[in-house]
N, C-alpha and C positions, 0 to 999 in steps of 0.2 A: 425763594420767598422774599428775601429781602430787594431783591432788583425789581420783581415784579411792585411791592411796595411803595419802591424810589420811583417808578414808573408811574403808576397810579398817583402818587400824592403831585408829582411835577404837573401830570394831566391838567388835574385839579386848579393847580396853581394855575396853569395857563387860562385854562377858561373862565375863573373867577379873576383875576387881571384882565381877560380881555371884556369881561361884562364892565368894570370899573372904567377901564379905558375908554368907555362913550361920554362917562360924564366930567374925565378929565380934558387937559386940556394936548396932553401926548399921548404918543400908541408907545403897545409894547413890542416888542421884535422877539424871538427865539434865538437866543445864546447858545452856541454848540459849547463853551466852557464853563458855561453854569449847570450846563445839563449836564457835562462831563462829574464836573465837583461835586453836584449834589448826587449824584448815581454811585459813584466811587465811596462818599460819605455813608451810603447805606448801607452799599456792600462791606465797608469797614466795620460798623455797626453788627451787622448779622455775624460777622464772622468771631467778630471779639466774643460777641454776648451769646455765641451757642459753642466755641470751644471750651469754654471755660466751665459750663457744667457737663460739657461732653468730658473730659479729663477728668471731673473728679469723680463722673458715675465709672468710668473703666475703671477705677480703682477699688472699688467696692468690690465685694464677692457677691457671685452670683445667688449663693445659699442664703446671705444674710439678708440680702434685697424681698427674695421669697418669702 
């Protein structure tokens, strides 16, 4: 979920820069290590912010949750 995310929002980015890029006065190019860093960032993201409530539900009992 989260790479599809990082995926989608760069899309994004690109196409709203490349609309912006007519009335500037430079173009924009595709960066293979921006696209790297910002993908990697997401995927850090997803991972931090769903292990950490994954760990603390396995901890719970199942009977109390019910």
């Amino acid at each position: 979920m989260t790479v599809s995310g990082g995926l989608v929002g760069y899309i994004i980015s690109l196409i709203l820069t490349s609309m912006l890029s007519i009335f500037l006065p430079f173009s924009i190019s595709i960066d293979i290590v921006t696209f790297s860093i910002a993908l990697m960032i997401s995927i850090s993201i997803g991972l931090v912010f769903s292990y950490f409530p994954a760990k603390a539900a396995g901890k719970k009992e199942i009977i109390s949750i019910i």
